[in-house]
C-alpha positions as CSV (number, residue, x, y, z in Angstrom):
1,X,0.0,0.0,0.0
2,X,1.3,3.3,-0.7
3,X,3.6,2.3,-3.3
4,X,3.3,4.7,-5.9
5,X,0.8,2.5,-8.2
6,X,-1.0,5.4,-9.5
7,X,1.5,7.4,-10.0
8,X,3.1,4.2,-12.4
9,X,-0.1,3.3,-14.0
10,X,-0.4,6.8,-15.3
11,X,3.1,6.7,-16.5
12,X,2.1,3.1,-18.0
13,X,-1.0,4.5,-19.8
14,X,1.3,6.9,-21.7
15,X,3.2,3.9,-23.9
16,X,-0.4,2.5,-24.2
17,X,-2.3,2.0,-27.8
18,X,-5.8,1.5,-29.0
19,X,-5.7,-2.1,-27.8
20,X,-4.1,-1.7,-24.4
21,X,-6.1,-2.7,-21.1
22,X,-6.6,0.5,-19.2
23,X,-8.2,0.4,-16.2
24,X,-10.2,3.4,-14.1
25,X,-8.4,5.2,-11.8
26,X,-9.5,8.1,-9.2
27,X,-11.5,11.1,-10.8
28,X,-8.9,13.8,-9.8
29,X,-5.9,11.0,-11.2
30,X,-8.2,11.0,-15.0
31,X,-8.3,14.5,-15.0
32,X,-4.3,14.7,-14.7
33,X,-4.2,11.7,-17.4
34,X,-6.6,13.7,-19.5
35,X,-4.4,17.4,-18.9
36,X,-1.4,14.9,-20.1
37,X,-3.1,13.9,-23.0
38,X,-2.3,10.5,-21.9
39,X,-4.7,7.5,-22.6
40,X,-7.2,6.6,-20.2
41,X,-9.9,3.8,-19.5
42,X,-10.5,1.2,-22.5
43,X,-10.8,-2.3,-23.0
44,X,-10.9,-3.1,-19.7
45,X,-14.6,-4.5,-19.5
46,X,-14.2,-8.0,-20.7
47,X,-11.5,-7.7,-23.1
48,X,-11.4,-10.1,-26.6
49,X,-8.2,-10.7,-27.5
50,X,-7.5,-11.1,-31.5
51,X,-5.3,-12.6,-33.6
52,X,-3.2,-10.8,-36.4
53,X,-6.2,-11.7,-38.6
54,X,-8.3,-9.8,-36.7
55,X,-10.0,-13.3,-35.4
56,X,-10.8,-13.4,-31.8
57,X,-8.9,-16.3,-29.6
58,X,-9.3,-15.1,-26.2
59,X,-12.6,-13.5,-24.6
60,X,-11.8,-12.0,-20.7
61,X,-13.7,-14.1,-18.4
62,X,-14.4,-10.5,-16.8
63,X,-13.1,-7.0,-16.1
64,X,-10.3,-5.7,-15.0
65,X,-10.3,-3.3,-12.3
66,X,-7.5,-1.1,-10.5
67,X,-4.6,-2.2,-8.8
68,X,-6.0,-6.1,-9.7
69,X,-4.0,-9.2,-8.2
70,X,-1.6,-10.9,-10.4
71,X,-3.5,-13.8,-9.8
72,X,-6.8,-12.4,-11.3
73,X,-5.1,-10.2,-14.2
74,X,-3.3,-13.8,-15.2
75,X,-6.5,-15.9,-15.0
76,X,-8.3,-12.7,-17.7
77,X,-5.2,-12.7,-19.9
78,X,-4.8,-15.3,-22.6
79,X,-1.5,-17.5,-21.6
80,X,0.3,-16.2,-24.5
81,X,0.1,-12.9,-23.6
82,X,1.0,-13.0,-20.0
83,X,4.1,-15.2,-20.7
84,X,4.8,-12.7,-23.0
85,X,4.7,-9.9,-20.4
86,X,7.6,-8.5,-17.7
87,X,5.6,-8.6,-14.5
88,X,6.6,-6.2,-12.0
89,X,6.6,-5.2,-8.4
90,X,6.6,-1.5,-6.7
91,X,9.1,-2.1,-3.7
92,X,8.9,1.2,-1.7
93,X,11.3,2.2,0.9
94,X,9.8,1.0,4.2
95,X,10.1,4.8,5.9
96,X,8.9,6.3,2.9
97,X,5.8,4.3,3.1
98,X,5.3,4.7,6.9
99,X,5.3,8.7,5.7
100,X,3.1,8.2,3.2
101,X,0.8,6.0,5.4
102,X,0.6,8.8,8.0
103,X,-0.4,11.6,5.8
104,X,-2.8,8.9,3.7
105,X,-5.0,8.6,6.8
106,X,-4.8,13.0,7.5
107,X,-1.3,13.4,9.3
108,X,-1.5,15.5,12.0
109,X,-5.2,16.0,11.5
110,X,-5.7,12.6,13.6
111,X,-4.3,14.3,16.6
112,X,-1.5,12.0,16.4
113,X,2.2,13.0,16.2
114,X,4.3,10.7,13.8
115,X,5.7,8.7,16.4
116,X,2.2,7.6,18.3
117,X,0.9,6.6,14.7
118,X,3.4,4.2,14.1
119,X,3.4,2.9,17.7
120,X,-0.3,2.7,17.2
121,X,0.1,1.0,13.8
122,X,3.0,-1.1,13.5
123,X,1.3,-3.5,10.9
124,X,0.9,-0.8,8.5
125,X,5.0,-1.0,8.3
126,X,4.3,-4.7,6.9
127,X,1.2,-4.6,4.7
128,X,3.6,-4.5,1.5
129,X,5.4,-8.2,2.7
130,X,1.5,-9.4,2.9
131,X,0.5,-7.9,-0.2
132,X,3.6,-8.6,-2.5
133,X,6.1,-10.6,-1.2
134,X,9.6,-10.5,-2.2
């Protein structure tokens, strides 16, 4: 959590086509792809793959959505394709996200110095391990 994921996908969405997988993101984050001229949601409601004939192989057993599991985006992507791709996972710096965390949930706005947060919230220094394990 607190990775930068949005921040990437928007960079992503930039080396994107016609045929690219988009997914939604925040309102405020498609108004900065939109001011960047940069592609934004298509093709992500159950995609049909095609073939260079233009034939279709490979019909999305269902949408894609944000931030989706590898596990679902493999199981909606034909096996071709996803061998095909580079996967890849967002490490952040563990202090960076403990930063990020803290000002996610309002900062000093929950009456909590820095310190008490992250006595109060230790997991939150662990969710990435959970989510994406090295």
């Amino acid at each position: 959590m607190k990775v930068g994921g949005t921040s990437f996908e928007i960079a992503l969405s930039s080396l994107c086509d016609g045929d690219s997988v988009i997914t939604p993101i925040a309102l405020d984050d498609e108004a900065l792809r939109r001011r960047l001229g940069i592609p934004g949601p298509q093709n992500y409601i159950a995609p049909v793959w095609r073939n260079a004939d233009g034939e279709e192989y490979w019909r999305s057993s269902g949408d894609f959505v944000n931030h989706i599991p590898a596990t679902r985006a493999k199981a909606l992507t034909p096996p071709d394709v996803w061998d095909g791709y580079r996967k890849i996972t967002i490490w952040r710096n563990p202090f960076d996200v403990a930063i990020s965390r803290y000002f996610w949930v309002g900062g000093t706005a929950t009456g909590m110095h820095f310190d008490e947060f992250i006595d109060r919230h230790r997991s939150f220094l662990h969710d990435n391990a959970r989510i994406a394990p090295l």
